[in-house]
N, C-alpha and C positions, 0 to 999 in steps of 0.2 A: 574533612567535609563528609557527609553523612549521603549515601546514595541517593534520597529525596533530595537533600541539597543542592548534590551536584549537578543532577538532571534539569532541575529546575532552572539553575546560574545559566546550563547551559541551553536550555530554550529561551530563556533570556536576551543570551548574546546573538543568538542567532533571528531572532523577531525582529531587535532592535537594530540588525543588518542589512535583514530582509524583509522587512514587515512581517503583519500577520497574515498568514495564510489563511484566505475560502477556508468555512469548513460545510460540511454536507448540507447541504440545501432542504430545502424541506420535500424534492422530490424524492416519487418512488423508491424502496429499496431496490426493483429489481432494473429502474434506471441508474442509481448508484452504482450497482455493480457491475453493468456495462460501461459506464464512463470507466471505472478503475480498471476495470478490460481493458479497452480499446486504448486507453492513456494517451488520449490527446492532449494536450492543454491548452490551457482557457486562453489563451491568447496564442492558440494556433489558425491563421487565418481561415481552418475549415470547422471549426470547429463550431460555427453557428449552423452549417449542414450539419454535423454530427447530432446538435441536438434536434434536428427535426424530424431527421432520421428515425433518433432514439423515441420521437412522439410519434412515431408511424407505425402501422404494421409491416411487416412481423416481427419488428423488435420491440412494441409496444406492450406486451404482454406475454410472459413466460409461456402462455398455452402459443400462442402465436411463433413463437423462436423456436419452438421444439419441433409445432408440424410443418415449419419451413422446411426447403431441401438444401445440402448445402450449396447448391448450385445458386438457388435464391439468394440466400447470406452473403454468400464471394459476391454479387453482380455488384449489391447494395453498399457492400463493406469495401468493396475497388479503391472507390477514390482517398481513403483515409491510410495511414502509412500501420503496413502490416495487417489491417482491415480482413483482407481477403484472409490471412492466417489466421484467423479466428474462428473463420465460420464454423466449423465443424467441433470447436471447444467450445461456442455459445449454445449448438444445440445441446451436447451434453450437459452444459450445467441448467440448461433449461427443463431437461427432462428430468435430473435432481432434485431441483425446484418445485416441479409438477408434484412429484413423488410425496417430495416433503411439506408442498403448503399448496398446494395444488396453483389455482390460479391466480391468486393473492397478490398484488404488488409489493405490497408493504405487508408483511405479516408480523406474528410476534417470533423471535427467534428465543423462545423458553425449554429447550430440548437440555442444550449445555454448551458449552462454549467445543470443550474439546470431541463431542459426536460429531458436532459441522464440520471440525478440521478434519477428524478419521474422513467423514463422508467425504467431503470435495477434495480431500488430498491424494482417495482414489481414484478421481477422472483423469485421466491419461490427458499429460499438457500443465495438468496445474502442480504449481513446486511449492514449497510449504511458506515462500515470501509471500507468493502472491495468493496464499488460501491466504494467510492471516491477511493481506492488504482489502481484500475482498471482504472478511469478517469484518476486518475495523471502520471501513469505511464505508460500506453497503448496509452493513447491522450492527456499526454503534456497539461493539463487543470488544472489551478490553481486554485486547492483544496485539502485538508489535510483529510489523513486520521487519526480520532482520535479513535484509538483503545483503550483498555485497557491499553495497557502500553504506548502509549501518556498521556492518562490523568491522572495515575499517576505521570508523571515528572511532567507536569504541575498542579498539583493538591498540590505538594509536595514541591514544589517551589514557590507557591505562585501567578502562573502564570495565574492561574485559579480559583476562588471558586463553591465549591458545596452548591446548584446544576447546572452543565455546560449545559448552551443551545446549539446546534449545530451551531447556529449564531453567539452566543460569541464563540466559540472554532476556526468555522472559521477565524472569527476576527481576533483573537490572532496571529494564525498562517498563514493564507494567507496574512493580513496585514503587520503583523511583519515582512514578508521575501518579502516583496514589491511585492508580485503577481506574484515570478518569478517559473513558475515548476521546474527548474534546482536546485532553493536551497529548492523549498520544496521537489524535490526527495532526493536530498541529509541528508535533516533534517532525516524526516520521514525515514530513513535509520541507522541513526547514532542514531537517540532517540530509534530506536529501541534494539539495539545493548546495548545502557546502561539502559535500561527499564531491559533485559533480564541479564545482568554480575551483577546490583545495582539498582534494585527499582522493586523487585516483588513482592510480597505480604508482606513482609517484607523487608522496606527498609535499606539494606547494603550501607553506606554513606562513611565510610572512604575508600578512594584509589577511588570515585566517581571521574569521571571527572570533574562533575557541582558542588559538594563539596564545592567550593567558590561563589556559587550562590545561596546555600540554605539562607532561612530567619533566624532571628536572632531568636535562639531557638533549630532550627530545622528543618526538613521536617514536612511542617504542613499535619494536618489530615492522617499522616502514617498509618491508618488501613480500612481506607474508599473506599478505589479504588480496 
């Protein structure tokens, strides 16, 4: 089976597990990129204060987050879980922002894929799952985030070996899904989802969705990831 294949088979099984996943709304980018901040989810009971939050100031507008203090950020971000630990990582990437598209909500991100990740990969707090999470999902830029529980599906299936370069995990998964952000937000969605019910630290395989894509054996290297 051919890497496009396999990728595919397997957002397949995993849709048809878990339905299709929301994909980006036609709101703001620089509101995108604080929902994949803040990671609430949509069916967390606060998360309709989250979003009115996010239509208010000073989270409204990048000029607005940056000349907050973080003392303002913590008060506002309290009631949301880890809220308050963000204040002082929302102004930096706000003043990033500033820097790079000034006060723009939506801007065009036409720079280059890999200048945004150098840039945001140096703000102190951001790890290079959650630059690309933020890239793919806030600006629609084909790249994967390979967090810990991406790389155990693919580590465990064969998809991947250790040790994974960032290059090859790219490969894997930006190739495989033909460079489209729509299927890599959707992947990155649904591998999450079964990273977290069957493949955490201990890989639970029966009743898996990918179950019939593991290799012949087993989940290889189950205790390494």
């Amino acid at each position: 089976m051919s890497e496009s294949s396999r990728l595919v088979e397997a957002n397949r099984l995993l849709q048809a597990a878990y339905g299709q996943p929301a994909l980006s709304s036609n709101e703001a980018g620089w509101s995108r990129l604080l929902n994949v901040l803040l990671g609430v989810a949509a069916d967390h009971p606060l998360r309709p204060n989250l979003d009115e939050v996010l239509r208010s100031p000073p989270l409204a507008t990048p000029g607005e987050s940056s000349a907050a203090t973080t003392g303002q950020l913590v008060e506002i971000l309290a009631p949301f879980p880890r809220g308050s630990q963000k204040a002082s990582l929302i102004r930096a990437i706000a003043a990033w922002w500033i820097s790079t598209f000034g006060n723009e909500i939506s801007p065009e991100w036409t720079v280059g894929l890999q200048t945004y990740r150098d840039a945001l990969r140096s703000i102190r707090g951001l790890g290079p799952a959650t630059v690309d999470e933020l890239l793919l999902f806030a600006a629609d830029l084909p790249v994967f985030p390979v967090d810990r529980a991406a790389l155990r599906v693919a580590v465990r299936h064969g998809w991947l070996d250790l040790p994974v370069e960032d290059e090859e995990a790219q490969s894997l998964f930006v190739s495989g899904l033909n460079r489209s952000s729509p299927a890599l937000q959707e992947f990155s969605r649904v591998i999450s989802l079964v990273a977290e019910r069957h493949c955490g630290r201990e890989p639970l395989c029966d009743g898996c969705p990918l179950q019939s894509m593991l290799p012949e054996g087993g989940p290889r290297n189950p205790q390494s990831c």
